[in-house]
N, C-alpha and C positions, 0 to 999 in steps of 0.2 A: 504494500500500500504506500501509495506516494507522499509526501509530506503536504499537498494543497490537500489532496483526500481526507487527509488524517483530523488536519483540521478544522476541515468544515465536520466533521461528522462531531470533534471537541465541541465544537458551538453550539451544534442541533443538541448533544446533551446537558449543557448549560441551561437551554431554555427551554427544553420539551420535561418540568418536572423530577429531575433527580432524585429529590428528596423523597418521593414516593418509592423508588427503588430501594429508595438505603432501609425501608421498614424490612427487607426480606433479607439484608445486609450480608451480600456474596462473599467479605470480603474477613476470612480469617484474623483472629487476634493476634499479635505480635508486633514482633520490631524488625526481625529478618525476613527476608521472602525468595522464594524463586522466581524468574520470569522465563515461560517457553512460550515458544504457537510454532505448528505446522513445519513452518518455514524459516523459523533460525535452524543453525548449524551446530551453535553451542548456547546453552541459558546463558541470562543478566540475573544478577541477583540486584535487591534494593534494600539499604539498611538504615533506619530509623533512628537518629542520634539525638542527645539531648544532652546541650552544652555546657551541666551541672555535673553531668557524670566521667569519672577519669579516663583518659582515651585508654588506654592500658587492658580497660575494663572487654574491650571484642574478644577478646583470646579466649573470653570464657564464652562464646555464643558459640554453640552449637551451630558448627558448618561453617564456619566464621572462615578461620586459616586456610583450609582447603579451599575456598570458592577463590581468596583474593590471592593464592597461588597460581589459580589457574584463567584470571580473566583475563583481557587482554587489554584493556582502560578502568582506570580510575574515575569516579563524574563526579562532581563536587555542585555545591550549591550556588559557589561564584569562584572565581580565581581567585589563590590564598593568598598570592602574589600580591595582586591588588588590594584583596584587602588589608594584608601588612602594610601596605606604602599610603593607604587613605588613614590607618591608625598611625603613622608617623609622627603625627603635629599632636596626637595624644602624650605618643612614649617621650615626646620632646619636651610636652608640658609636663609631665613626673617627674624628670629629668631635672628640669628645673625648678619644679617645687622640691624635691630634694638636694638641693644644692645649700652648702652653709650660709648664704646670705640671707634664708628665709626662714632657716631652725629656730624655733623657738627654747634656747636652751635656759635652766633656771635650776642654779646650785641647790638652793633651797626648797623643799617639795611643800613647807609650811607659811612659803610669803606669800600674802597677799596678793602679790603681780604674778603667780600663778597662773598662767593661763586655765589654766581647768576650771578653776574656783571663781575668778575674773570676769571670763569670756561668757561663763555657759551662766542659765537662771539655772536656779538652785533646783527645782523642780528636775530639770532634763539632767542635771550632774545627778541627780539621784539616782534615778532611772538608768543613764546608762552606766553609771557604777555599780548598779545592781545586775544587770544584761552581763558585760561585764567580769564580773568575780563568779556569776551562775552558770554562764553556757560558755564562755573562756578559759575560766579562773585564772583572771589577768588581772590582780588588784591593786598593783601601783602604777596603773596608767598614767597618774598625774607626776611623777619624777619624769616624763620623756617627753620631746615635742609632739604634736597632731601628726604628726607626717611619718618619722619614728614609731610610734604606736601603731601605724594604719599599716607597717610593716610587719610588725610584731602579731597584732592581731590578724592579717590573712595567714600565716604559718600557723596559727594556733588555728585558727577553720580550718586548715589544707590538713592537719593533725586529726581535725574531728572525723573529717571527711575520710580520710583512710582508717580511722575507728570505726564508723558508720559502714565502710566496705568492710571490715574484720569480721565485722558481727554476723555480716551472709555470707560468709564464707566466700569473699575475694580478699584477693592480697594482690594492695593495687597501687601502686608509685609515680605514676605519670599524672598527680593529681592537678601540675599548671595547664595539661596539654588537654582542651578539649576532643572529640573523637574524630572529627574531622580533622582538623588538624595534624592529630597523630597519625591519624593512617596516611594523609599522605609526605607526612616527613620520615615514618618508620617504616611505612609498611611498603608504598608506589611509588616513591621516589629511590628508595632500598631497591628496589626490583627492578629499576629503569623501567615501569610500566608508564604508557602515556598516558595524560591527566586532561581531562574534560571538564567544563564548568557551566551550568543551565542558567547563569546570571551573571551580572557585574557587580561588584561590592557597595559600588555608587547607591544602588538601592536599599540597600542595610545601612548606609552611610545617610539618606534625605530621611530614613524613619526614624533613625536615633534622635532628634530634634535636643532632647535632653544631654545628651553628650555634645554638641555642637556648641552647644551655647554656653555649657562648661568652658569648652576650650575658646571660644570667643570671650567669653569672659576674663579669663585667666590672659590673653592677650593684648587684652585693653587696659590689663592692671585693678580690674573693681574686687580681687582677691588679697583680702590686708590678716594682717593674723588673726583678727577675731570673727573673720568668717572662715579659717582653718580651724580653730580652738572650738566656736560658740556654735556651727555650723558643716561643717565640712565633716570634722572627726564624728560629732554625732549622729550625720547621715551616713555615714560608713558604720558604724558601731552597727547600727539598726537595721540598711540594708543586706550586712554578713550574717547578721540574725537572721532575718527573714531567708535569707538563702540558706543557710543552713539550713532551716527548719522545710522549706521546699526541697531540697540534695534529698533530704533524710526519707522523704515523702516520696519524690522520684525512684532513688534507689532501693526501694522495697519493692514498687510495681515493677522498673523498668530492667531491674534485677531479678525476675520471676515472668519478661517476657509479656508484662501485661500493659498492652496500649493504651487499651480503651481507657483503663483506670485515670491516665494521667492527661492526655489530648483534646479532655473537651469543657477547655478552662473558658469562661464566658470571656469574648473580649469586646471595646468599644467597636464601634461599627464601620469605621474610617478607618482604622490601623486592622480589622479582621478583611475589610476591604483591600489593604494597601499588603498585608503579609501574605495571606493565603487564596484569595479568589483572584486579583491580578496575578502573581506569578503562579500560580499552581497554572494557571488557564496559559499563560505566556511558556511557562515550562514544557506543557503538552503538547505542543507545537514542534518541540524540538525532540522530547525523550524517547518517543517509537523510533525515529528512524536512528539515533544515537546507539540504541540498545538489537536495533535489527541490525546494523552495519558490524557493529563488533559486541563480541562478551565482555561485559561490563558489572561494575563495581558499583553503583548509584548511594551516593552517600546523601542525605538531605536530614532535615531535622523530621523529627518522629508525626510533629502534628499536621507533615503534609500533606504524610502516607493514607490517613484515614478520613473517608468525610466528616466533616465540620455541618453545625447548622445552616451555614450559607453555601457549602463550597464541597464541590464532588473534591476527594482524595485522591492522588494520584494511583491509586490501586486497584479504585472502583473504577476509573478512569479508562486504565490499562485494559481491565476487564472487558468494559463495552468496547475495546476496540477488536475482542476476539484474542488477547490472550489470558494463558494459564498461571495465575498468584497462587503459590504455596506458598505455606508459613514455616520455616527451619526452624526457629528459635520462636514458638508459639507457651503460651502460658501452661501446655500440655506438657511440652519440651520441657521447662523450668521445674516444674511440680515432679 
């Protein structure tokens, strides 16, 4: 099937009611999958990542090693490439917020000028001194700069996070490298396999809005120490919480293979528009003929694979085009 073919038929299932098909739901639980029809020569597989979990963590999926020994491309969700060189003016701004001109250092953990005690109301110093000494047990935060601490505190997460792997029975070290990432620095670039990409990073880069304007901020100078102290280190304190307590929640389903549990997290209507119904529909365009041409690796985040309330899945997708989804690494596999 030709690629204009493919995609007009994409369209007519856009609009001819999907969402009535997903009640009889063709499409197996999981995170791994196989992909045949007829008329390949060798399967694609597609594997479901979620950028909480240690990339380290495939070696434990069943059918995992095998498949990406034997593909012949890598496909990624956009070039890593690119998106390392659009996160450039980020790693430059950390760069220079750790730099000595802007450490806040202070001999004394009991003066007044303080930043901890200074910067923060006494309410929020509670609270995250409580966060804290309970899910860190980090309790002289206030001896070190904002910047220092934000250091100290992700090794203390990256700690919990391979405790949280122990306890299911992974033993897992590649906790900075998310899954994409890993596979293609360890696993397809290790193997001089060619690497493919369904998007441009540009588009992860106009949805961040919130990281932008960080970094525009920070280049304009409106970042003075007591929005590092009274602001900054608290939004960090809060948001490694919350992720954490998400990691902990992921890693129980997505370590047990179970999708459904985690992928159908309500989101605003403009950003479920802008992440999953525009690329999944722009991606569909491209991935038949990508995965008929060669045996492929399909690496994309987990909530593409499955339909969403607004948005056929690339699986369901696959399907109505007339090929075969099995599940490798299904919640049956895990149990």
């Amino acid at each position: 099937m030709n690629r204009i073919a493919c995609t007009i038929i994409i369209a007519l299932c856009a609009v001819t009611g999907w969402a009535q098909e997903q009640k009889c739901d063709s499409v197996p639980d999981g995170i791994f999958y196989r992909i045949s029809r007829g008329n390949m020569a060798r399967p694609s597989y597609i594997l479901g990542t979620l950028h909480t979990i240690p990339g380290d963590f495939v070696h434990y999926i069943p059918g995992f090693d095998q498949a990406a020994a034997e593909v012949e491309q890598f496909v990624f969700e956009c070039d890593l490439h690119e998106k390392m060189r659009q996160s450039a003016s980020v790693i430059d701004t950390t760069a220079f917020m750790f730099s000595d001109s802007i450490l806040f250092r202070y001999e004394n953990p009991d003066s007044l000028h303080n930043p901890y005690i200074e910067d923060m109301p006494s309410g929020i110093y509670g609270s995250i001194r409580k966060i804290l000494a309970e899910k860190f047990d980090f309790t002289d935060f206030y001896r070190n700069s904002a910047l220092e601490n934000q250091k100290i505190l992700l090794r203390k997460y990256q700690d919990n996070v391979t405790r949280m792997a122990a306890d299911l029975g992974k033993s897992l070290k590649c906790i900075n490298s998310p899954i994409d990432v890993y596979i293609a620095d360890s696993i397809a670039r290790k193997r001089g396999a060619s690497i493919a990409e369904l998007d441009t990073a540009s588009v992860l880069v106009n949805i961040d809005s919130t990281l932008n304007q960080f970094v525009e901020d920070e280049k304009n100078g409106k970042h003075d120490r007591k929005y590092y102290t009274g602001t900054y280190f608290p939004n960090t304190v809060v948001n490694l919480y919350f992720l954490q307590e998400t990691t902990r929640l992921y890693c129980e389903h997505y370590f047990r293979y179970e999708a459904h549990a985690i992928t159908g997290t309500p989101m605003k209507e403009d950003m479920e528009q802008k992440i999953f119904v525009e690329r999944n529909r722009k991606w569909m365009q491209r991935l038949p003929q990508i995965i008929q041409d060669k045996s492929s690796m399909v690496v994309v985040g987990l909530a593409h694979l499955h339909d969403r309330p607004t948005t056929p899945g690339l699986l369901s997708s696959l399907i109505r085009l007339g090929y075969k989804v099995e599940a490798i690494a299904s919640p049956a596999t895990g149990n």
